[in-house]
N, C-alpha and C positions, 0 to 999 in steps of 0.2 A: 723307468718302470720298477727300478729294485728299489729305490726309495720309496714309492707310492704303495709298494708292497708291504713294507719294515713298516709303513705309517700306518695300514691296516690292519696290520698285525697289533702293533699296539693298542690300537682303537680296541680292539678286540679283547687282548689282554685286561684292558682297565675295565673294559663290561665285568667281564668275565668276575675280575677281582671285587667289582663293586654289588655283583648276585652273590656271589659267595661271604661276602660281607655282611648283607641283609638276611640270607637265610642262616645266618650262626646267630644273627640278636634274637633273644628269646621275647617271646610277647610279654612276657612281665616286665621286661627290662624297659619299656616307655612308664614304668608305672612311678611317680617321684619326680625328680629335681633331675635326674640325667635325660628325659626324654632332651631337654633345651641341647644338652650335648650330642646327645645321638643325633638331634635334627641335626643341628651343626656339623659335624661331623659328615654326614650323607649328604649336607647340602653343599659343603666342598667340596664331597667327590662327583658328585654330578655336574659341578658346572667345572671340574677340572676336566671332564668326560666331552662337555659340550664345547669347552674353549679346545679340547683336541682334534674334533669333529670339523668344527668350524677352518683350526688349520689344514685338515687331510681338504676339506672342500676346496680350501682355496690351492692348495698344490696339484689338488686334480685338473682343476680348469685350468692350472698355469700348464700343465700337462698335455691337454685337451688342445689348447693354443697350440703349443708345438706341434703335434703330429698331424693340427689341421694346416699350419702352415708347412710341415714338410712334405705336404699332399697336393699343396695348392703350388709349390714353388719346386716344382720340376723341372722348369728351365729348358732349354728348348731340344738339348744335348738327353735329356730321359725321354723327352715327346719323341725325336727321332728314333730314340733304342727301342721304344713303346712300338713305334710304325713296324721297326723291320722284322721283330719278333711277328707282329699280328703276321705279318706278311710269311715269313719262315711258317706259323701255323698253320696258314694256308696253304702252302707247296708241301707241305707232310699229309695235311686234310686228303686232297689230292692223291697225292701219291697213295697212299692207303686206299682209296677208292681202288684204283690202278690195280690193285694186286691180284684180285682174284680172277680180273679179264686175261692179267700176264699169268695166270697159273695154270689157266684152262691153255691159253696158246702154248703154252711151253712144251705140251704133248699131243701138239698137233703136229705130227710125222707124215699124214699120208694126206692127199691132193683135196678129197674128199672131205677132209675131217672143219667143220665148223669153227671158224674164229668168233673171237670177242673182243669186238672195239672198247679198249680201256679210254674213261673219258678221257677229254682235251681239257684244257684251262679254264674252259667257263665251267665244267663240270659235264657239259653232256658228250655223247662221242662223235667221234665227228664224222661228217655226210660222205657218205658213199662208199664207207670202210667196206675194204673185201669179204663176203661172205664166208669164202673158203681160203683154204690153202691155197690151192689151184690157182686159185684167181687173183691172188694175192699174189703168185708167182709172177704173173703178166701180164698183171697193170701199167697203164701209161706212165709216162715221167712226170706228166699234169698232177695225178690220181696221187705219187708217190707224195709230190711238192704241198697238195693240199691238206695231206695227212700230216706230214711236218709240218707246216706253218699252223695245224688246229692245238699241236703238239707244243708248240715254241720252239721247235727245235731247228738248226741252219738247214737251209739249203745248198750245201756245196756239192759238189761231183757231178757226177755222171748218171744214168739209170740205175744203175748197179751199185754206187756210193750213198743213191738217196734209199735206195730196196733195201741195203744193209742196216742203215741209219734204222728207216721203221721196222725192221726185221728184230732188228736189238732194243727196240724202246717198248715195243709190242709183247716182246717176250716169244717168240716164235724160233724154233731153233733153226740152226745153220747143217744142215744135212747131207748135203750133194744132189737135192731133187732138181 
């Protein structure tokens, strides 16, 4: 890239020097025996201008080769990093959805107070989420196990092991109710 730079650069330089060239000859100055020099002269510098153009072309495309083959030959070890990132964007995607269901639970204290199922992994929330606190308190072990598994998350323990589980992934606090 810093060579193809330096190469443009130049290209640019010699315009530059061959405008400023042309606008210092005065129009009298074709008039006699130098006009054959002055062509001369201009007409080496433009085709020293076009054999420079010509080279920046061809280092471009040689240029152009490489980054298309370092695009095409990613190998199977960049495809894999590719997948787990998409993947990793997904479980954040997610999670950020999550927040605001866990923001509103987090200050639910009394029996009464309305929950909000944060989605599951397909993105919707999942079936049969507790309305309330309340009910949340004393739900089945069925009810707790299906909330976990919409979750991805284990089913180990007891009633009490799986209520905590969604208790803390839900955002609902831990109180003494």
């Amino acid at each position: 890239p810093h060579r193809l730079s330096a190469s443009f650069a130049a290209m640019a330089d010699q315009i530059a020097a061959a405008s400023q060239a042309l606008a210092l000859v005065p129009s009298t100055a074709f008039s006699g025996n130098d006009v054959t020099v002055e062509f001369a002269s201009l007409k080496s510098k433009l085709a020293s201008i076009e054999s420079t153009q010509e080279r920046l072309a061809a280092e471009f495309a040689a240029l152009k080769e490489q980054f298309t083959q370092l695009n095409t030959d990613k190998g199977p070890a960049l495809e894999e990093l590719d997948k787990k990132i998409e993947a990793l964007k997904k479980v954040v995607e997610i999670d950020q959805q999550r927040l605001p269901a866990r923001l509103n639970n987090s200050r639910c204290t009394v029996l009464n107070t309305p929950l909000k199922a944060p989605v599951g992994n397909d993105g919707k929330p999942p079936p049969n989420f507790p309305a309330t606190r309340g009910e949340f308190e004393h739900i089945t072990k069925e009810r707790y196990e299906a909330i976990l598994k919409a979750y991805g998350l284990p089913l180990k323990g007891d009633t009490d092991a799986k209520r905590e589980a969604v208790r803390t992934f839900v955002g609902i606090p831990q109180d003494g109710l």
